[in-house]
TITI-856089 format. One record per residue (C-alpha): residue in one letter; x, y, z. Coordinates in steps of 0.2 Angstrom, whole numbers, padded with zeros to 4 digits, always signed. Last residue first. Layout:
! residues N
AXYZ;...
! end
This chain:
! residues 175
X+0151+0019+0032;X+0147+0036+0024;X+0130+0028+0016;X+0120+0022+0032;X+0122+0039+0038;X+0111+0045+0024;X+0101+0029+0025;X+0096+0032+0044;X+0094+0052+0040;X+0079+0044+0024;X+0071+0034+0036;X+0070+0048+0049;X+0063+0060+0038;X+0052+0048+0030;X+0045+0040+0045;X+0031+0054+0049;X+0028+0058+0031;X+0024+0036+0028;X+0015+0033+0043;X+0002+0050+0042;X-0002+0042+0023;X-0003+0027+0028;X-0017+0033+0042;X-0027+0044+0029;X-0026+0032+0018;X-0031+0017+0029;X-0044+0031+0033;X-0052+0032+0017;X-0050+0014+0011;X-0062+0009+0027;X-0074+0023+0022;X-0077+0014+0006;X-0075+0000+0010;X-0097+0001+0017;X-0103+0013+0004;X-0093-0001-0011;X-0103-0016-0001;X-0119-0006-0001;X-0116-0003-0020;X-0114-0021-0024;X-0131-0026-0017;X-0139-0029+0000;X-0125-0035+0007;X-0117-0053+0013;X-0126-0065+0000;X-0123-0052-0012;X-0104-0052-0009;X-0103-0069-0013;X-0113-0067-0028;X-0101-0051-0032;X-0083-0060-0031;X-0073-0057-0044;X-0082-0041-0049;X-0085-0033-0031;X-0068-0038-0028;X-0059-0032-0043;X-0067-0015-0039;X-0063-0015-0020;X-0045-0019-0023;X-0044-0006-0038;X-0053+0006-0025;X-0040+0002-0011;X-0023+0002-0021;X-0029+0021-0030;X-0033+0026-0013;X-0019+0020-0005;X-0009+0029-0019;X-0016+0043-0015;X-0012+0044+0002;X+0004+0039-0001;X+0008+0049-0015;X+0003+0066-0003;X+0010+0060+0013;X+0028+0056+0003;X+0026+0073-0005;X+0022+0085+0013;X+0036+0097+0007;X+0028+0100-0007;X+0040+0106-0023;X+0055+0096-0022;X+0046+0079-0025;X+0029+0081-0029;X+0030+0074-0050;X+0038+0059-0044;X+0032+0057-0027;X+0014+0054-0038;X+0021+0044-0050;X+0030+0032-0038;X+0015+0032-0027;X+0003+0026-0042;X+0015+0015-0049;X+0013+0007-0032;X-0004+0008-0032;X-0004+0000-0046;X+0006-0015-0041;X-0004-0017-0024;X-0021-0017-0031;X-0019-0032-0046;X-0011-0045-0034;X-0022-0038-0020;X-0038-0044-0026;X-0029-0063-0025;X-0036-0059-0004;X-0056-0059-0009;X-0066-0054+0005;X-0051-0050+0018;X-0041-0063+0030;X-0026-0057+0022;X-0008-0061+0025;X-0006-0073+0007;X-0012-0060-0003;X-0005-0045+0004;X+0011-0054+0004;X+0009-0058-0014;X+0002-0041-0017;X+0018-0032-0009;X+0029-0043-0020;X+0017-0038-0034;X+0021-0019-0028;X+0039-0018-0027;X+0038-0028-0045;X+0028-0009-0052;X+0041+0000-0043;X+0054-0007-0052;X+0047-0007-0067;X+0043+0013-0065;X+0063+0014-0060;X+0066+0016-0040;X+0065+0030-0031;X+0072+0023-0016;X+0067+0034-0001;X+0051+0037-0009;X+0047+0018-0016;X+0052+0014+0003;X+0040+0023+0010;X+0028+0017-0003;X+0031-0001+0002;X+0028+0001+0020;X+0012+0012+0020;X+0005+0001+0007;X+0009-0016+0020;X-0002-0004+0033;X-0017-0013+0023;X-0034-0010+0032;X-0044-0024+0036;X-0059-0031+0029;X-0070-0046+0032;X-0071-0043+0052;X-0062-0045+0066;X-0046-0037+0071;X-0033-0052+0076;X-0027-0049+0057;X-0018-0034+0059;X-0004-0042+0067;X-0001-0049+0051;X-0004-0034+0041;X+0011-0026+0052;X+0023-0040+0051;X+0020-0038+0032;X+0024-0020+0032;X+0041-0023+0042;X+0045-0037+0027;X+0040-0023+0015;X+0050-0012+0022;X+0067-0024+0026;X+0064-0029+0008;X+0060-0010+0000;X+0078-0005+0008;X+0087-0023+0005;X+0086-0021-0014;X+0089-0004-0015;X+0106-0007-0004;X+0106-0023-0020;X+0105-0009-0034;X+0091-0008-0044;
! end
């Protein structure tokens, strides 16, 4: 990856992480992750190797892990690098053909990062959980909707920034 690659995701994911920080003034166990919304853009802008994508995401989840005040914070260490292979894949195969591709991989690579996040949760962490819901299924129905519109929300972030993002870097590159 090439060091103006290097600062792109940087700047993002540091912008991302300003954001989750903020975040965490709302109450509550769970949070949405704006840090996805960050990190995707700036897989898109940068299409970077899978490998490369894959270490954007770990970053991401370090961050996530550290800025969390959620049920189980070391969930994002496993959530963050595959949803950012699932972003990478997903521009990937949109690119040129749907003019709404960075909504679409992020959207669904929210939603691959959210339910892997929820999963690993609900299996690192499930007496804790039990002592907080009913039972494991209650605590999937109540994320459930929270995954959905952070995905909905990142996915709005990222296709509104893209086209700006991607001028800035086009002008970036004649100086």
């Amino acid at each position: 990856m090439k060091s103006r690659d290097i600062a792109i995701a940087g700047i993002l994911l540091a912008t991302g992480a300003i954001m989750r920080y903020i975040s965490l003034v709302i109450p509550g166990p769970i949070v949405s992750n704006l840090v996805i919304a960050f990190y995707c853009l700036a897989i898109i802008l940068i299409v970077p190797a899978f490998g490369e994508a894959v270490g954007i995401g770990v970053v991401a989840g370090i961050v996530c892990a550290l800025v969390s005040h959620s049920v189980f914070p070391p969930a994002n260490l496993v959530s963050e690098p595959i949803g950012a292979a699932v972003c990478l894949i997903a521009y990937t195969a949109l690119k040129g053909r749907v003019g709404t591709a960075p909504g679409i991989a992020t959207l669904v690579a929210t939603l691959a990062s959210g339910a892997t996040f929820v999963a690993v949760a609900a299996l690192a962490i499930a007496p804790t959980i039990l002592t907080k819901f009913p039972s494991i299924g209650a605590f999937v129905l109540v994320t459930a909707p929270i995954v959905v519109l952070t995905a909905v929300v990142n996915a709005g972030i990222a296709q509104a920034l893209f086209i700006p993002a991607s001028r800035a870097l086009t002008r970036g590159r004649g100086l």
